[in-house]
C-alpha positions as CSV (number, residue, x, y, z in Angstrom):
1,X,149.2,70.0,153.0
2,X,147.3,71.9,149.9
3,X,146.5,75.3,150.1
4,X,143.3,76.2,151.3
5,X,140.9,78.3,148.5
6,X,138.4,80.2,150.3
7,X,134.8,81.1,148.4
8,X,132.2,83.2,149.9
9,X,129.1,81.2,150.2
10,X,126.6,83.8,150.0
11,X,123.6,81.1,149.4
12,X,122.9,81.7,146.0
13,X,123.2,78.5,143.7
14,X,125.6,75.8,142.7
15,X,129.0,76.2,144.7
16,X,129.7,72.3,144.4
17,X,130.8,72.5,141.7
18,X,133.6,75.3,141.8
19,X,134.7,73.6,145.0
20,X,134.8,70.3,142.7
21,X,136.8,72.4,140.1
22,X,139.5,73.7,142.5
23,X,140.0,70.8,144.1
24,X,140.4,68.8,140.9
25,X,143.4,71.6,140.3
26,X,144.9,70.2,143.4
27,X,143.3,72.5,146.3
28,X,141.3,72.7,149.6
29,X,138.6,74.2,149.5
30,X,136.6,76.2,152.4
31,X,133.2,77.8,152.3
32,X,132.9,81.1,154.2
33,X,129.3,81.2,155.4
34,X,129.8,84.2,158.4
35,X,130.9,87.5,157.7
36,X,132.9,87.0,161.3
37,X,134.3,83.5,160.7
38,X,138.3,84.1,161.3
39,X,139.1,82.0,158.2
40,X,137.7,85.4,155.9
41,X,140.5,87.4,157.4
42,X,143.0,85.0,156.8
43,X,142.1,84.1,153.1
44,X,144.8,84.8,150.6
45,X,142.7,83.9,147.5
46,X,139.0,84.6,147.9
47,X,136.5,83.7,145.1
48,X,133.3,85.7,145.1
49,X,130.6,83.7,143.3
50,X,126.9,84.4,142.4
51,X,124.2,82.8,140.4
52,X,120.3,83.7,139.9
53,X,119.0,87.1,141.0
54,X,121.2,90.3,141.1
55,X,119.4,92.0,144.0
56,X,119.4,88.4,145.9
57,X,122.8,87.6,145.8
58,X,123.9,91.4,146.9
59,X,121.9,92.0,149.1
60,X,122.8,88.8,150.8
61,X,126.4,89.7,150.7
62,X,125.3,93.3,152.8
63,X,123.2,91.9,155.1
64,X,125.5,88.7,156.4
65,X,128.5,91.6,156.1
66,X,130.2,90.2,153.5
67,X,130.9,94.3,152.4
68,X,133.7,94.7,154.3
69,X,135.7,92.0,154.4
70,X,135.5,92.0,150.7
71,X,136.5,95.5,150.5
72,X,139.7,95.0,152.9
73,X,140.1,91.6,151.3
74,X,140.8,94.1,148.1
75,X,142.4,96.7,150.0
76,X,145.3,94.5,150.9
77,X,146.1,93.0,147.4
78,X,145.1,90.1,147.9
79,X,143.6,88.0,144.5
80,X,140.1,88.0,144.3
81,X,138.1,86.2,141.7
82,X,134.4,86.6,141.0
83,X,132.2,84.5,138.8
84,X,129.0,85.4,137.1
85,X,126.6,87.4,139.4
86,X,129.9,87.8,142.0
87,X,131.4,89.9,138.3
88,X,128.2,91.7,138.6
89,X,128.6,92.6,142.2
90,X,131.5,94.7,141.4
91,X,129.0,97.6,139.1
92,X,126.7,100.5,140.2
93,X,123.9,98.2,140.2
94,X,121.2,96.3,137.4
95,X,118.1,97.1,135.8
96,X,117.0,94.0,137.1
97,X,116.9,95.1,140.1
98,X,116.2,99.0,140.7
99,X,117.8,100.6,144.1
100,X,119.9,98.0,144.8
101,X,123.2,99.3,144.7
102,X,126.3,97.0,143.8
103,X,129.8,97.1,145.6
104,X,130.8,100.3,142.3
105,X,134.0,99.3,141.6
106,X,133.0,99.9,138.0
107,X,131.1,103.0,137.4
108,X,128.4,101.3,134.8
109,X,125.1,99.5,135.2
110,X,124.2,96.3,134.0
111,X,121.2,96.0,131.3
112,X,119.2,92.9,129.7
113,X,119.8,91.8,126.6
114,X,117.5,92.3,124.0
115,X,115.1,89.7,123.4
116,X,113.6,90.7,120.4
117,X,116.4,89.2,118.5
118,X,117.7,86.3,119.9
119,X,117.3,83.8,122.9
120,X,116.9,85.5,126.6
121,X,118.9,84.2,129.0
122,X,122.5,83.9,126.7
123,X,122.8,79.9,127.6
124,X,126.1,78.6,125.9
125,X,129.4,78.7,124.6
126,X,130.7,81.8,123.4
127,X,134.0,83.5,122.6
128,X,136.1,86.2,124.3
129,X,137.9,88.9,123.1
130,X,140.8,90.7,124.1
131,X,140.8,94.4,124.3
132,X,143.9,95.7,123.0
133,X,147.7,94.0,123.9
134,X,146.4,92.8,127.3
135,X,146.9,89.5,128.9
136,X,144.6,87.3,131.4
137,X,144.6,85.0,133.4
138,X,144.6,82.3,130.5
139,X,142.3,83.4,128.7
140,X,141.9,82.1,125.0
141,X,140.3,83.6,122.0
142,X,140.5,80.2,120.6
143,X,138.4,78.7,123.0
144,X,134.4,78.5,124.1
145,X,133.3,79.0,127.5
146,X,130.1,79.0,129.2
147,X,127.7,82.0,129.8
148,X,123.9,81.7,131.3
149,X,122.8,84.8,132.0
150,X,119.8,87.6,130.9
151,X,121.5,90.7,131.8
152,X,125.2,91.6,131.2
153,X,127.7,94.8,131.5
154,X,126.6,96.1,127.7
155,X,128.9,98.9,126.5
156,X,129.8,101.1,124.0
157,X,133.2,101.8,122.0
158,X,133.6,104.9,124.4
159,X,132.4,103.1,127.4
160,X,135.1,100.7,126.7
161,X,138.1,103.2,126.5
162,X,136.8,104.9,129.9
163,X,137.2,101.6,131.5
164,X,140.5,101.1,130.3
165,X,141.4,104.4,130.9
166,X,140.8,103.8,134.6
167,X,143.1,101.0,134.9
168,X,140.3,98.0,133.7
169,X,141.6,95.4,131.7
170,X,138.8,94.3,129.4
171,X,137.7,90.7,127.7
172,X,134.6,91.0,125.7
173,X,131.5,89.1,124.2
174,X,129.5,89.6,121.2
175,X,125.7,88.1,122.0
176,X,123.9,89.3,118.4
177,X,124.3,92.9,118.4
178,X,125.0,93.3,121.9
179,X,128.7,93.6,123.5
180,X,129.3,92.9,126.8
181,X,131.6,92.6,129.3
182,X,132.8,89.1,129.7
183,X,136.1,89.4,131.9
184,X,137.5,91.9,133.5
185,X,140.7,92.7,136.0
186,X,142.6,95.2,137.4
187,X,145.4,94.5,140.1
188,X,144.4,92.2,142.1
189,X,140.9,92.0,141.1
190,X,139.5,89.5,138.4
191,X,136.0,88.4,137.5
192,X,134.4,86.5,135.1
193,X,130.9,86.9,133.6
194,X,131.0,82.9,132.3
195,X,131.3,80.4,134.6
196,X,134.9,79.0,134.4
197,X,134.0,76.1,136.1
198,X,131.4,74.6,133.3
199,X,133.7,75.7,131.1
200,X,135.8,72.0,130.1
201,X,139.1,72.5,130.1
202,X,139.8,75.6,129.0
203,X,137.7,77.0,132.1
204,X,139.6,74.7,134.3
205,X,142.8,76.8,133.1
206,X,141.3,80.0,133.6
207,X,141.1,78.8,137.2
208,X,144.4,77.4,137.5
209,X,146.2,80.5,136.0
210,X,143.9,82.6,138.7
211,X,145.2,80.4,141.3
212,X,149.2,80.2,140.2
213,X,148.9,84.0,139.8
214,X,150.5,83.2,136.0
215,X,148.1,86.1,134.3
216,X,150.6,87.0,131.5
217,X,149.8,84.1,129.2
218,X,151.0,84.4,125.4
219,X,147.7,85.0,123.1
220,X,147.9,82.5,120.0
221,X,148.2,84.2,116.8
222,X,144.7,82.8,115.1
223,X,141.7,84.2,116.2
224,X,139.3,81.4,115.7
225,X,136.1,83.2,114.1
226,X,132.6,83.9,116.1
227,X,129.8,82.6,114.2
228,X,127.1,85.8,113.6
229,X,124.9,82.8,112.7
230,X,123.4,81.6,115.8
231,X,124.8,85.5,117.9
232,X,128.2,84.2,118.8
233,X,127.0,80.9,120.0
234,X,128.1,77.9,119.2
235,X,125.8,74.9,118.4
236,X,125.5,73.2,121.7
237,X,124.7,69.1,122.1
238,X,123.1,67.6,125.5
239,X,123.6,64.4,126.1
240,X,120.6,62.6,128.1
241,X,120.8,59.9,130.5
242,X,117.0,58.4,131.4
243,X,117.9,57.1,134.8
244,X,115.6,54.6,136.8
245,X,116.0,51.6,139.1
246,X,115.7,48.1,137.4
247,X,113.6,45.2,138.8
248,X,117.0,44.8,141.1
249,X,117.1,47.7,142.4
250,X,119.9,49.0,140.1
251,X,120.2,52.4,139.0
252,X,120.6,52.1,135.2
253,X,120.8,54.7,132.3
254,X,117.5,53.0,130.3
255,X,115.8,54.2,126.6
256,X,112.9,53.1,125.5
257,X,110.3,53.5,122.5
258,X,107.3,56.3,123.3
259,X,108.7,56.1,126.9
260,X,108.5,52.3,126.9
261,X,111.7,51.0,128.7
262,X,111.3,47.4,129.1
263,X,112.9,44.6,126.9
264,X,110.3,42.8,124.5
265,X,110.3,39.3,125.4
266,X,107.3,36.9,126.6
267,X,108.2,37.2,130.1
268,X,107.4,41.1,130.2
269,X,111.0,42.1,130.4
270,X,113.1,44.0,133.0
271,X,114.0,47.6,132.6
272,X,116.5,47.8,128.9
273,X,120.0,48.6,130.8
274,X,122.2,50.9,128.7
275,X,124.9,51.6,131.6
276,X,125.4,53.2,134.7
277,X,124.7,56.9,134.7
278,X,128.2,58.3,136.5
279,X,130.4,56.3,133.7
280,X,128.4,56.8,130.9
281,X,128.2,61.1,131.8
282,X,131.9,60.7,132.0
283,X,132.2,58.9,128.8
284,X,129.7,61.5,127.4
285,X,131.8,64.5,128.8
286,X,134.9,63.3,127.0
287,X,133.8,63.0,124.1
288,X,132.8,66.6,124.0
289,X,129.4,67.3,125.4
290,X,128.3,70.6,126.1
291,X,125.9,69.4,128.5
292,X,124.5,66.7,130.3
293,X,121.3,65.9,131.7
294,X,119.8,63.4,134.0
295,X,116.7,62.5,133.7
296,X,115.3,60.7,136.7
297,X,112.0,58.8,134.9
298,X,111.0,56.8,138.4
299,X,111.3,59.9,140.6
300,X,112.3,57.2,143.1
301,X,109.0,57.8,145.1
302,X,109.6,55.5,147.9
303,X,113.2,57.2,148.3
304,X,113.7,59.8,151.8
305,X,114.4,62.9,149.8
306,X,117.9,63.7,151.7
307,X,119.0,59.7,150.0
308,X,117.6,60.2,147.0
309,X,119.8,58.6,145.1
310,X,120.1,61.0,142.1
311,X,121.7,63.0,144.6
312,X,124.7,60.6,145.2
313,X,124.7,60.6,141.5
314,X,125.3,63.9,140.8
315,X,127.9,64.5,143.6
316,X,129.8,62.1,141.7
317,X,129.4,63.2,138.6
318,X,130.1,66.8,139.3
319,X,133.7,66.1,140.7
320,X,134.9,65.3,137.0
321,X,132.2,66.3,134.4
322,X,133.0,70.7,134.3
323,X,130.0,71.2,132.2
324,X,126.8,71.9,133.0
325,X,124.3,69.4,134.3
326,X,120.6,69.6,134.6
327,X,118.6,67.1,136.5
328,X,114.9,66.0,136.0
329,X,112.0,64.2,137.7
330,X,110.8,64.6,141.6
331,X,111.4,68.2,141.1
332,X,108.0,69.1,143.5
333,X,107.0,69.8,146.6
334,X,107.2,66.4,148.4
335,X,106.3,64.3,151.6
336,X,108.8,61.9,152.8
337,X,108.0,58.2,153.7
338,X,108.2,59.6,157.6
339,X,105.5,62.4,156.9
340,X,108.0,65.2,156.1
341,X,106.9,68.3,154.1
342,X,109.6,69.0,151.4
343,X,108.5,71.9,149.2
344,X,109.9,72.1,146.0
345,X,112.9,74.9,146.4
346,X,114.0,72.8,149.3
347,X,114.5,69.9,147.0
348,X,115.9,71.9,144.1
349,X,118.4,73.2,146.7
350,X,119.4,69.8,147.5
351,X,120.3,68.9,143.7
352,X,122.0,72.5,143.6
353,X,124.0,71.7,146.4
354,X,124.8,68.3,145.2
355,X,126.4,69.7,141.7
356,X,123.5,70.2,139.9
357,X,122.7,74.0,137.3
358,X,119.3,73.4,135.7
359,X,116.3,71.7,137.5
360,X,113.7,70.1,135.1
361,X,110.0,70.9,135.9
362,X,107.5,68.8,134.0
363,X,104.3,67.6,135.1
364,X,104.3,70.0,138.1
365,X,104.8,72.5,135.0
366,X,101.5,71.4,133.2
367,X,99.6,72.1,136.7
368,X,101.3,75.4,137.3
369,X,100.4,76.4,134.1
370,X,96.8,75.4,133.9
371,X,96.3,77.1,137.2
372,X,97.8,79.9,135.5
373,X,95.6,80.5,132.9
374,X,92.5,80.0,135.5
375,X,94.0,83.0,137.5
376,X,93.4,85.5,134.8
377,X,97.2,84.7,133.4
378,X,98.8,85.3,136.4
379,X,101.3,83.4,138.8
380,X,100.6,83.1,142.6
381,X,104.2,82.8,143.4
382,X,103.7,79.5,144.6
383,X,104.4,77.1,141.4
384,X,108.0,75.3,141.5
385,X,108.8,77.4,138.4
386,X,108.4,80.8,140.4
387,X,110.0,79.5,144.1
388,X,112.8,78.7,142.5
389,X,114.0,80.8,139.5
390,X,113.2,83.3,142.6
391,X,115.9,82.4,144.5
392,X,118.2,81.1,141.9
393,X,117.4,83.0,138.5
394,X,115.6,82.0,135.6
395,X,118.4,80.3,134.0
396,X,117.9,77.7,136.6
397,X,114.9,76.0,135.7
398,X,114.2,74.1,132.8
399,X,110.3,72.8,131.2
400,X,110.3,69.5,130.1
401,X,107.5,69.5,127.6
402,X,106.4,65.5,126.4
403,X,103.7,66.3,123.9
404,X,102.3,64.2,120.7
405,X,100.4,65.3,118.0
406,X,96.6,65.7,117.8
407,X,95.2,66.3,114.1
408,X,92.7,68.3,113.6
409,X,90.3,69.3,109.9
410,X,90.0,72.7,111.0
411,X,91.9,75.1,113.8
412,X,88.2,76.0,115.4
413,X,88.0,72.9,116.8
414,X,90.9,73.2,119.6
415,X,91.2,76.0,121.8
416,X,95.1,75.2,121.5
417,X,97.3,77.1,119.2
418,X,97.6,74.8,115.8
419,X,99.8,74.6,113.0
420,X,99.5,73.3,109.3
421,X,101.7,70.2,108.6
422,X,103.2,68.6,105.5
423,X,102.4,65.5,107.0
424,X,98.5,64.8,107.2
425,X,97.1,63.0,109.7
426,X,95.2,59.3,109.2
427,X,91.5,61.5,107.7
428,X,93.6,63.9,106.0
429,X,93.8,66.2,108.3
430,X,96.2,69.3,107.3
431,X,96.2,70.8,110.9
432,X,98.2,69.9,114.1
433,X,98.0,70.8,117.5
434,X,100.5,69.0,120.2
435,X,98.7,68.2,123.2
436,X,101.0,68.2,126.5
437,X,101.5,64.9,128.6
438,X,101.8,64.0,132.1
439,X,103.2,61.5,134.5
440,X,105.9,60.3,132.1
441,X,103.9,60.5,129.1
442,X,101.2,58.0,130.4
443,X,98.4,61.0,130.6
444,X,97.3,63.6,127.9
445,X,95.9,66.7,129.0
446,X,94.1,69.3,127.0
447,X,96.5,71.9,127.4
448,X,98.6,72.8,124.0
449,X,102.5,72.6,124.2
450,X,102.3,76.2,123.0
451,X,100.5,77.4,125.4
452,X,102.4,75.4,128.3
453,X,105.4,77.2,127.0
454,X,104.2,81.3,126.7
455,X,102.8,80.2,130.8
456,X,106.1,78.7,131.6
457,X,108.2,81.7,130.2
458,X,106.0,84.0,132.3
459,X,105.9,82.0,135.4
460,X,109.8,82.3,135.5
461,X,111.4,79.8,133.9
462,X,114.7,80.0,131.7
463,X,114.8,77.5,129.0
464,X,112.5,74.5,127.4
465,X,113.6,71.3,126.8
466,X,111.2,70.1,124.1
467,X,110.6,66.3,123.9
468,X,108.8,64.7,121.4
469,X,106.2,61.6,121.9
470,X,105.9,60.9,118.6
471,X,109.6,61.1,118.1
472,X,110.9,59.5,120.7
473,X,113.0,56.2,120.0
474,X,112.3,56.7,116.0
475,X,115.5,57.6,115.3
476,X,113.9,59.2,112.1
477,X,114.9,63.0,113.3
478,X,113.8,65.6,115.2
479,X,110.1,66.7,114.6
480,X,111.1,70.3,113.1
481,X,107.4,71.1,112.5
482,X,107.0,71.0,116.2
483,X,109.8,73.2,117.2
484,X,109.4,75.8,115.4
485,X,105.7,75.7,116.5
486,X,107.4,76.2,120.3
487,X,110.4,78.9,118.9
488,X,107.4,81.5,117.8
489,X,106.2,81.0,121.2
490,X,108.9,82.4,123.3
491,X,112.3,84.2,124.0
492,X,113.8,81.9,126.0
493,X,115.7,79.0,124.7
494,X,114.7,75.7,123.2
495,X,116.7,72.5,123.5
496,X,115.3,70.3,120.6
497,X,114.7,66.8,121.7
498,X,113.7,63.2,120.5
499,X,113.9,61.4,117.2
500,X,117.8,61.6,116.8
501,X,119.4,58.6,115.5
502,X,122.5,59.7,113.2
503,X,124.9,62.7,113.1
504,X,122.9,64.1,110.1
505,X,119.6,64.5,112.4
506,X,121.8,67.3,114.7
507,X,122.7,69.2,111.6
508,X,118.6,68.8,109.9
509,X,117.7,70.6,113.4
510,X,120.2,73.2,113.6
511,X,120.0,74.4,109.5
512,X,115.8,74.3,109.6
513,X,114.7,75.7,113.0
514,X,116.0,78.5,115.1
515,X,116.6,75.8,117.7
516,X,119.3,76.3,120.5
517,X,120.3,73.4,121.7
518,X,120.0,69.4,120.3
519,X,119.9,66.7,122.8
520,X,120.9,63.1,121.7
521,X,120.4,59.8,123.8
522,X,119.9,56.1,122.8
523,X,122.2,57.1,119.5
524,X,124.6,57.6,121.9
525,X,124.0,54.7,124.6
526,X,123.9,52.1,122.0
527,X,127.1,53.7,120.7
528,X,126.3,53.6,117.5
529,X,127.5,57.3,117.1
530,X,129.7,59.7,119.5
531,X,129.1,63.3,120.7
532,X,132.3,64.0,118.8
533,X,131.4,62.3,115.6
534,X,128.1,64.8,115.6
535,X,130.5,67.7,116.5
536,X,132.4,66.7,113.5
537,X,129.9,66.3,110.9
538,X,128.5,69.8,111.8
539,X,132.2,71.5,111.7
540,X,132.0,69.5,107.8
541,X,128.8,71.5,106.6
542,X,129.7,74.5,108.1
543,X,128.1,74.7,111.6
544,X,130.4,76.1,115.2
545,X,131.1,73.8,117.4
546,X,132.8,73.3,120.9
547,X,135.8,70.8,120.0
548,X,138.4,71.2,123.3
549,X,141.4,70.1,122.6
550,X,142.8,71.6,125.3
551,X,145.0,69.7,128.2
552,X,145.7,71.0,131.7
């Protein structure tokens, strides 16, 4: 029989998939719910994980008295490993959340970042480094792994040498001109502030290591460089799978021109099949994907929310894809086909549960936005965007913004925020404004993608991913007019979507906008290029990249 892993399940975000990622290492896996259930007492390795909200998860962890068994759990020597907000858990407490005190295991408090010069949250692939002659659980210099967070363990050279003086071995990240705190251990404690488990390979190891009790692992003897480019990070590549039914009833990976998905022929066409979305995220995931993101175009309205089958998607894909995936569409407060009320944190939850990290909000965004601006520029606390990144952090949710261009002679005539283009419109026109879209691109709205974006950023939510109308199936490039436009807008990140066709379009993006992530689809699909052929031709003019070459 395996050994049995135990994790706290302190009902704050994606657990699926570190249960995925320890049992993919060869483990059982149990989830403690109950502070009294037997099984805590018995645990030999505990994992303490936490996503979202500081002052949710902790207080969570004291009020279904998860305090003490965590404490004896340590008391006894016995390995404990937390992950992201279950790292923060072991400080004083956060600025994020004022009077709620931490388990202070580490005498320091936990700040935001700074957002004046670089993206808020820190979403992507950074590197570690080692503080001194000290060894981890695995733990490679060489190697990227995945952070999401807004607020961090920030220190200072004497902060550092405190820590260590009290016993704390130390791993740290440079974000810009912030360091911070990325691993930590002492005895039998360990903790991570990146999320091992989205990590590829080289998080799977840090796992395994954890789990073997094998923490004095030989460092390599080249330090692979951080890039003080783009604040540490590398440059990160989605890949996008458009999943709907077919005429059949199949669920297909489809791609389309201007959101147009059907085959030309006389006949009308069926849907344009470009695989099946578990293989194809595999195939994706292999090849070196950072992310990957479903994008469920049908919602599959006549579906019982509990079968959607997006759902059984992502279970499956989240047992052997260790990156990050986001899924979109039917993110909303719903009613099922027997009358049932589903609001729309319920139905996240259920895609959380089911292996899911980002949620994509987008027409629901558009109405939660426009009500936002008739409320004097205030949220309610009742939008999608604000119930969830509520319960599971910012980070969390993702705007999926499907604008197109309007052209304009002069800026007085929108109310939207405008830009001048290089590229006139049909009159001449030398100004731009990009009106926002609904219901899968079939309705315009009046509201600016600008101003959708500064409401969304407000409302809660953590990163944009900006789609292009215009754009989309041109493979002519990215339309860097437009994200620029949507950088000067807001903190948080930007994932920079539609209009990719060749390798050269990734790097066009990365070296002309302050973009932080570029997504690529039917280039990919029609496999005309690979995720690791872009990787490549951004390594050749000088960009970071994630290559793992790692093997278990």
């Amino acid at each position: 029989m395996s050994e049995v892993v135990h994790i706290i399940d302190a009902e704050s975000g994606n657990l699926r998939s570190l249960q995925n990622a320890i049992e993919f290492l060869g483990y059982e896996t149990k989830l403690i719910k109950d502070a009294t259930d037997p099984e805590l007492a018995k645990a030999t390795k505990l994992f303490l994980p936490g996503v979202g909200s500081y002052a949710h998860f902790v207080k969570l962890l004291f009020t279904k008295g998860f305090e003490k068994p965590i404490r004896d759990h340590i008391a006894a020597g016995k390995p404990i490993m937390g992950v992201c907000v279950g790292l923060q858990a072991l400080f004083n407490g956060s600025e994020e959340s004022p009077g709620v005190e931490g388990l202070k295991y580490i005498d320091l408090e936990l700040k935001k970042f700074d957002a004046t010069t670089k993206s808020v949250p820190e979403i992507g692939w950074n590197t570690l480094e080692i503080v001194g002659d000290q060894s981890f659980y695995d733990l490679n210099p060489n190697n990227r792994y995945y952070y999401v967070h807004s607020y961090a363990a920030i220190v200072t050279d004497e902060q550092v040498r405190t820590l260590e003086a009290e016993g704390w071995e130390l791993a740290l990240t440079q974000y810009g001109d912030e360091r911070f705190i990325g691993a930590v251990s002492r005895d039998n404690v360990f903790a991570t502030q990146f999320h091992p488990e989205k990590s590829g390979i080289a998080g799977l190891k840090v796992i395994k290591a954890f789990l073997e009790g094998k923490k004095h692992t030989p460092l390599p003897d080249v330090i692979q460089k951080r890039d003080p480019s783009n604040n540490g990070l590398t440059r990160r590549i989605i890949a996008c799978l458009d999943v709907r039914t077919n005429d059949n009833g199949d669920l297909v990976v489809t791609k389309g021109d201007q959101y147009d998905v059907r085959e030309k022929d006389e006949q009308g066409g069926d849907v344009r099949n470009l695989g099946k979305p578990v293989e194809l995220a595999q195939k994706y995931y292999d090849q070196g994907a950072d992310e990957v993101t479903f994008l469920n175009i049908t919602s599959f309205r006549n579906s019982p929310i509990r079968d959607a089958p997006m759902l059984e998607v992502l279970k499956r894909a989240a047992r052997t894809i260790f990156v990050p995936l986001t899924v979109g569409g039917g993110i909303k407060d719903v009613v099922d086909p027997d009358g049932t009320k589903v609001p729309a944190l319920e139905v996240a939850g259920l895609y959380f549960r089911s292996g899911a990290d980002k949620v994509s909000i987008g027409t629901d965004a558009v109405n939660a936005a426009l009500k936002y601006y008739a409320n004097g520029n205030k949220g309610d606390g009742s939008s999608p965007i604000e119930t969830i990144s509520k319960a599971y952090g910012a980070q969390a949710v993702v705007i999926s913004v499907d604008p197109k261009r309007v052209y304009v002679k002069d800026p007085q005539e929108t109310k939207n925020k405008t830009i001048k283009t290089s590229f006139p419109g049909p009159n001449g026109e030398e100004f731009v404004w990009y009106a926002t879209t609904v219901k899968g691109g079939r309705e315009t709205t009046d509201l600016g993608a600008y101003e959708l974006a500064q409401a969304t950023e407000a409302l809660g939510a953590g990163e944009i991913l900006l789609n292009c109308i215009d754009k989309d199936g041109s493979n002519s490039g990215y339309d860097l007019e437009l994200i620029n436009h949507i950088k000067s807008a807001v903190s948080i990140p930007v994932i920079a979507s539609s209009g990719a066709g060749k390798p050269e379009h990734f790097a066009e993006v990365f070296e002309k906008t302050t973009t932080d992530a570029a997504l690529g689809a039917g280039m990919f699909h029609r496999n005309e290029y690979t995720v690791d052929q872009v990787k490549l031709h951004l390594a050749d003019v000088g960009l970071q990249t994630r290559i793992d070459r790692e093997q278990l």
